[in-house]
C-alpha positions as CSV (number, residue, x, y, z in Angstrom):
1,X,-1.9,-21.7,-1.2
2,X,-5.2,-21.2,0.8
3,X,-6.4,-18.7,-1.7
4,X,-5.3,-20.5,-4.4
5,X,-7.7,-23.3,-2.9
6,X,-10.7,-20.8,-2.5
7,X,-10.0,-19.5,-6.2
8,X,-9.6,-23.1,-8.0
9,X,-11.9,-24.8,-5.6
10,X,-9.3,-27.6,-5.2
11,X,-9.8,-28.5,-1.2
12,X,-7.0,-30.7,-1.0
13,X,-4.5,-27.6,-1.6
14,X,-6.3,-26.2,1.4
15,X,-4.1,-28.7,3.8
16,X,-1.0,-27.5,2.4
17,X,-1.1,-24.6,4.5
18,X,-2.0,-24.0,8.5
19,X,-4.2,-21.4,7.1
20,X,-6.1,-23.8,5.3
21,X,-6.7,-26.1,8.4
22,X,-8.1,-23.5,10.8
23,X,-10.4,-22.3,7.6
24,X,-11.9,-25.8,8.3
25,X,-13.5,-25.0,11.7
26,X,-16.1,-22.7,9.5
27,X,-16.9,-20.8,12.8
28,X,-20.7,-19.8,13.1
29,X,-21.5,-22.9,10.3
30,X,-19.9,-25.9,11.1
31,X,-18.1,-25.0,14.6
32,X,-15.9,-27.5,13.9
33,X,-13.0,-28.0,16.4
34,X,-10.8,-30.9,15.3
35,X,-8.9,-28.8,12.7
36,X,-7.1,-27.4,15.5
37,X,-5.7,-30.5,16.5
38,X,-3.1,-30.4,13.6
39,X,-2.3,-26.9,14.5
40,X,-1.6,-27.7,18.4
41,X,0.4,-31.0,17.0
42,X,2.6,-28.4,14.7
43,X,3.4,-26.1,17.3
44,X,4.5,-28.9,19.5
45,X,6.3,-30.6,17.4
46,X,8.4,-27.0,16.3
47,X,8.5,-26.3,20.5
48,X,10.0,-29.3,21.0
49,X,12.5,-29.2,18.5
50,X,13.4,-26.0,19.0
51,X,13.9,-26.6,22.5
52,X,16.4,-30.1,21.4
53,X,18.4,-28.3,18.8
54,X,18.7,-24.8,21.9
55,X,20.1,-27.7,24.4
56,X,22.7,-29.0,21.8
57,X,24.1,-25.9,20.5
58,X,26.8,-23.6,21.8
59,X,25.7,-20.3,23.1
60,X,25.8,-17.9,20.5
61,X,26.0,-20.5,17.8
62,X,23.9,-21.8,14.8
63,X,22.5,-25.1,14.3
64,X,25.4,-26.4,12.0
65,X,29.2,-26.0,13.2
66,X,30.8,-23.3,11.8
67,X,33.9,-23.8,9.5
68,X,36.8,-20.8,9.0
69,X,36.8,-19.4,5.7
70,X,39.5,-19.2,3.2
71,X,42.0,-16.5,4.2
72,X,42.1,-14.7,1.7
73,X,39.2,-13.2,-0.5
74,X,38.4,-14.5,-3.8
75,X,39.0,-12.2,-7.0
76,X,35.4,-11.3,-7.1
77,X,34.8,-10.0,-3.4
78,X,37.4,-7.5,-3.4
79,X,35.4,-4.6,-4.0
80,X,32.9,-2.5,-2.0
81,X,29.9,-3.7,-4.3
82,X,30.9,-6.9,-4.3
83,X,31.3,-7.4,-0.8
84,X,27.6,-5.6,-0.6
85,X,26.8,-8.5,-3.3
86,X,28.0,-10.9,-0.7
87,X,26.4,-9.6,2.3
88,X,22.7,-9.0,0.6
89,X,22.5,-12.3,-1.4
90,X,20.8,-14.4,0.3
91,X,18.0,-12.1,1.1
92,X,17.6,-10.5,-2.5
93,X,17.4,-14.6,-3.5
94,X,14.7,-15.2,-0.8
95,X,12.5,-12.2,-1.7
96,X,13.0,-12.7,-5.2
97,X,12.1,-16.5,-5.3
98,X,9.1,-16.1,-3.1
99,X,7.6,-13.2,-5.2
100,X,8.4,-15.0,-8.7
101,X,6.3,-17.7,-7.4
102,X,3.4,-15.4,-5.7
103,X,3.3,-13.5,-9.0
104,X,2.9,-17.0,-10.4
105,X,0.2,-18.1,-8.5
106,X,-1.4,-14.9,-9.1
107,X,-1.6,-15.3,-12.8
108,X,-2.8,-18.7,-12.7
109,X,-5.8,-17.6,-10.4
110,X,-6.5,-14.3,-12.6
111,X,-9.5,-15.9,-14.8
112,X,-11.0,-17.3,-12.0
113,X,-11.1,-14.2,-10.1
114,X,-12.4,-12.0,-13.3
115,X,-15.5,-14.5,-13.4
116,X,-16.4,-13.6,-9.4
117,X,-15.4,-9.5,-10.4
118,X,-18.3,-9.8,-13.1
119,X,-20.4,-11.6,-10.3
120,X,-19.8,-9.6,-7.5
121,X,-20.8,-5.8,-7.8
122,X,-18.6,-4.5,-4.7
123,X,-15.5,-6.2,-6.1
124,X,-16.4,-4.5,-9.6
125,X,-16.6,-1.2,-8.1
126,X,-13.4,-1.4,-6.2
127,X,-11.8,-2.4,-9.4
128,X,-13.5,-0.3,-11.9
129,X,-12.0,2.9,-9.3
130,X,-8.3,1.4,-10.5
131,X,-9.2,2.0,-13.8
132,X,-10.1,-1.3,-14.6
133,X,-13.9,-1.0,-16.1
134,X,-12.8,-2.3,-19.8
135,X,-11.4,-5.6,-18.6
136,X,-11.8,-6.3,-15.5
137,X,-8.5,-8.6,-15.4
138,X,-6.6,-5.8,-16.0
139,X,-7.8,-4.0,-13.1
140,X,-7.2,-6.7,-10.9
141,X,-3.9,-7.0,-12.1
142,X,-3.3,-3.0,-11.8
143,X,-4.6,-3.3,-8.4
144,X,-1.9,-6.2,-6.7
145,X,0.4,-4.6,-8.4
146,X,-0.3,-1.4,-6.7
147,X,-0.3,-3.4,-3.3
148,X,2.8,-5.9,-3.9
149,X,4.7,-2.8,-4.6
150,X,4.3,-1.5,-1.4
151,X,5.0,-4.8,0.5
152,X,8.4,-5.0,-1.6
153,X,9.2,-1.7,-0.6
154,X,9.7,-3.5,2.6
155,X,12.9,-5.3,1.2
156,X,14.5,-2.1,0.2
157,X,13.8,-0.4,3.0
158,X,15.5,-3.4,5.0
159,X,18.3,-3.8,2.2
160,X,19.3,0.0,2.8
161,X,19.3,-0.4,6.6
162,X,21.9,-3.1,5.9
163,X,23.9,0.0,6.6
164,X,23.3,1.0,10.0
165,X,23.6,-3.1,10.7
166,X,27.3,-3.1,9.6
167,X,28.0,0.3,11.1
168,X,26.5,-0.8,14.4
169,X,28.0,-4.3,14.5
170,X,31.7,-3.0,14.0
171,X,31.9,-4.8,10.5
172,X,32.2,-1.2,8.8
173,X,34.9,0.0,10.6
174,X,37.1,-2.8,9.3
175,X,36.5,-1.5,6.0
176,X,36.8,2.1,6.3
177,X,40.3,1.7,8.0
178,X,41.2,0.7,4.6
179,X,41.4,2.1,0.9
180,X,37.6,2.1,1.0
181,X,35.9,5.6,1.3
182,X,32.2,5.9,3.0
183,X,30.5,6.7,-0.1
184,X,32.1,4.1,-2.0
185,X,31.0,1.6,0.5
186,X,27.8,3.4,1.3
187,X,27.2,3.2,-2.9
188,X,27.7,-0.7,-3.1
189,X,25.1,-1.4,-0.7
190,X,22.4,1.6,-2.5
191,X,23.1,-0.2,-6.0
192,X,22.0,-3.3,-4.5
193,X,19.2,-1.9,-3.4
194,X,18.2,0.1,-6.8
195,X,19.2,-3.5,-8.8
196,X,17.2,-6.2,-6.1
197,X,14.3,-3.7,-5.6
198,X,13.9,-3.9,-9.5
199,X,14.7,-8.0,-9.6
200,X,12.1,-8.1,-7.5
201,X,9.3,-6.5,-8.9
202,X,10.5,-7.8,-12.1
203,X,10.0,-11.6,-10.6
204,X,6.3,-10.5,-9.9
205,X,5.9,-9.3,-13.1
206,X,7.1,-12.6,-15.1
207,X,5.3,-14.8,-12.5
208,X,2.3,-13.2,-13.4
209,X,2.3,-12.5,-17.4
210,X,4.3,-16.3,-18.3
211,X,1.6,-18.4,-15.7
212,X,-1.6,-16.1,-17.1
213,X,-0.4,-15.9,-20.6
214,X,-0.1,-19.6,-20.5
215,X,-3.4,-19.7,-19.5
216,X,-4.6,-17.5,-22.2
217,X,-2.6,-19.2,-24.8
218,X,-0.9,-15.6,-25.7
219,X,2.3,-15.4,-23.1
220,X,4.4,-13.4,-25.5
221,X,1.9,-10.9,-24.8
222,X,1.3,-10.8,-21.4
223,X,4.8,-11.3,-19.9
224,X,5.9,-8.3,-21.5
225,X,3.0,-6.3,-20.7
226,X,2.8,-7.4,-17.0
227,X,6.9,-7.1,-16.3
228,X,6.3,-3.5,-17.7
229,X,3.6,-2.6,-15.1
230,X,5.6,-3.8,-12.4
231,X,8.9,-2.0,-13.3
232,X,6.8,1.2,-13.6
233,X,7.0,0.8,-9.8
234,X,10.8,1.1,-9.4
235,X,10.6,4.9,-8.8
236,X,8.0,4.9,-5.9
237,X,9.6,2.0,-4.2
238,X,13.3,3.6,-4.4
239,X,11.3,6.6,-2.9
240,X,11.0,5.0,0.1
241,X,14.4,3.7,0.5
242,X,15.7,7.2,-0.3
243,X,14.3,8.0,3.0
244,X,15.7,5.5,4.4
245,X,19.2,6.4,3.2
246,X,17.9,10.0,4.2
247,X,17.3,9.0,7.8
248,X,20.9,6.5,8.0
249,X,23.2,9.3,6.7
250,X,21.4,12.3,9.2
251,X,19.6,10.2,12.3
252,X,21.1,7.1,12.0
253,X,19.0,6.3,15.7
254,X,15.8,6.9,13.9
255,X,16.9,5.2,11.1
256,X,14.5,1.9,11.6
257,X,11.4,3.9,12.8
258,X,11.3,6.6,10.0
259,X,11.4,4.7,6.8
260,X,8.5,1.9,7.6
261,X,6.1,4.7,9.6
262,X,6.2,6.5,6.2
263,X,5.4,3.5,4.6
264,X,2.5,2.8,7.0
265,X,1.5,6.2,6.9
266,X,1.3,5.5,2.3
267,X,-1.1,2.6,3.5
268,X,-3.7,4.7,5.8
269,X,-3.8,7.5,3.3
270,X,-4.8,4.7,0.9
271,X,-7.4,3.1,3.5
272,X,-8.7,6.7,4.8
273,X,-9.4,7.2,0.8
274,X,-10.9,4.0,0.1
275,X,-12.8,3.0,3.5
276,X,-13.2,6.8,4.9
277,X,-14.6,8.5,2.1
278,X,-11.8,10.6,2.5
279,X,-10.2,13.3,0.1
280,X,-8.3,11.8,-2.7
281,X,-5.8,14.6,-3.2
282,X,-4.3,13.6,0.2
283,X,-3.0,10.6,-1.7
284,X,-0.3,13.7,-3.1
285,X,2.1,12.8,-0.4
286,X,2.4,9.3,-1.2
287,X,4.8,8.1,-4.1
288,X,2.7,5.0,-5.0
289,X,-0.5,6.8,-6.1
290,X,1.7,9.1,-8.3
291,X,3.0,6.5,-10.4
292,X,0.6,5.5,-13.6
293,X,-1.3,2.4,-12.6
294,X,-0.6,-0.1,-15.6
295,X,-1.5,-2.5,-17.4
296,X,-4.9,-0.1,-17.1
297,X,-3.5,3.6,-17.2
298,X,-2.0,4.9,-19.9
299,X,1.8,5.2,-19.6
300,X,3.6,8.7,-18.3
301,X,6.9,8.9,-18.1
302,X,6.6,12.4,-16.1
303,X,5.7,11.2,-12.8
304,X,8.6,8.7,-13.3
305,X,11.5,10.8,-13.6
306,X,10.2,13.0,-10.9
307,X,10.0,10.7,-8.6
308,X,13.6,9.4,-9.6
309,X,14.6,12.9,-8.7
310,X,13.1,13.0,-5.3
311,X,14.8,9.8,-4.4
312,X,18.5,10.9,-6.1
313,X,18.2,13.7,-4.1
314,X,17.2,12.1,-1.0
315,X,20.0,9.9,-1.2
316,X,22.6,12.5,-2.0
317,X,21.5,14.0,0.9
318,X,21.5,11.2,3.1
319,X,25.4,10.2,1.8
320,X,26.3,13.8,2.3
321,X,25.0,13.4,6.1
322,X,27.2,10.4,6.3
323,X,30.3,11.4,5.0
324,X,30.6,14.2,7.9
325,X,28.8,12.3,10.9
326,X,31.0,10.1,13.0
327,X,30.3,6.4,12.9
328,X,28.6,4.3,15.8
């Protein structure tokens, strides 16, 4: 909402978002300090109630009372993937939502932004290195894309350790003492994750192509286009949960360090290149740079299916690990 302010130049979005009100203090120009009187009232105000609703609650309890469930399960949760389903809802729905809308908010700001590109001849350069130099909106779009993929690797990576949650908390064992083998468990929860990483990046992509093509009069055209670019992503994203799947089923104690330093070490690779002058073949190693930066580069299908390989294997590797390791 703050850069959406910036962009459209509509101040009164500004005070939407907490962001927005410190931006008001314009340090070294105004030096204004009351902005930061809303900001101390807010945090009060959440202190205070947190500290209410902690002194009313029972220890170890939420905020509403908790009610039993029915006793037995409905026809559609008595399946490993659709007690996965269950389980990884709520979050799939959160991450979904809020990129659907960012991806929106992006497209609406997209014109905007080409007009400061053409004005501004750092941001040109930085774009026109995505590939971007014919139209300049399409390198900006090529190059969130490349970024928003790497931030919703996040949610697969956390959907896949959804694993070593259950296993740790006892919840597993209830259902492996049944009919229900590791792998079939262990597969509900990775088809999740293949199916919510891909909702996911598919939200971005019609946020994007239905708010910008609306703005261009042609959204038949860009959704399509733009929900393409950001499915082309899939692969590199289920890279990284492949490692994390990887790391569960071998090292399940390293299992929430390994995954997101790999992820952070895709990001300094990017920075080193882009900031460092560094060599660009070092970018090799990560998964994102191998996959064909659309709506700007042309389309390969190579680089696709080999990193589709990578991650099958990874993962059979990973549910091999965990089929002969003991549990807890």
């Amino acid at each position: 909402m703050r850069a959406t302010a910036d962009v459209e130049k509509s101040p009164w979005v500004s005070w939407l978002s907490p962001f927005g009100w410190t931006q008001h203090m314009r340090p070294f120009a105004g030096d204004h300090y009351w902005p930061l009187l809303p900001v101390i009232g807010l945090i009060l105000l959440l202190v205070a109630g947190a500290y209410r609703i902690s002194a009313r609650r029972d220890l170890g309890a939420g905020i509403l009372p908790p009610r039993l469930g029915p006793a037995d399960a409905a026809p559609g949760l008595r399946t490993s993937l659709a007690l996965a389903w269950r389980l990884q809802r709520g979050t799939l729905l959160a991450w979904a939502v809020a990129f659907t809308a960012f991806g929106a908010g992006l497209g609406g700001v997209a014109r905007s932004v080409t007009e400061q590109l053409n004005a501004s001849e750092a941001l040109r350069g930085l774009i026109e290195r995505m590939g971007g130099g014919g139209r300049p909106v399409d390198g900006f779009f090529a190059f969130v894309i490349y970024l928003m993929s790497q931030v919703i690797t996040v949610y697969a990576i956390q959907a896949t350790l959804r694993l070593r949650t259950e296993e740790t908390s006892g919840r597993a064992d209830t259902i492996l003492t049944g009919p229900v083998g590791r792998l079939r468990w262990a597969g509900g929860h990775l088809a999740i994750v293949v199916a919510g990483s891909g909702i996911v990046l598919a939200g971005l992509g019609l946020g994007m192509g239905l708010v910008y093509g609306l703005s261009t009069g042609d959204p038949g055209g860009e959704i399509p286009r733009l929900l393409g670019a950001n499915l082309t992503r899939l692969p590199s994203v289920l890279v990284l949960a492949a490692i994390s799947a990887l790391v569960y089923g071998l090292m399940p104690r390293l299992a929430a360090i390994v995954p997101y330093t790999a992820l952070g070490l895709c990001l300094v690779l990017e920075f080193a290149v882009e900031l460092l002058d560094a060599d660009p073949s070092i970018l090799k190693v990560s998964p994102f740079a191998q996959t064909p930066g659309l709506p700007v580069a042309e389309f390969t299908m190579t680089p696709l299916v080999l990193l589709a390989v990578v991650a099958a294997g990874l993962t059979a590797a990973g549910l091999a690990g965990l089929h002969r390791r003991d549990l807890g």
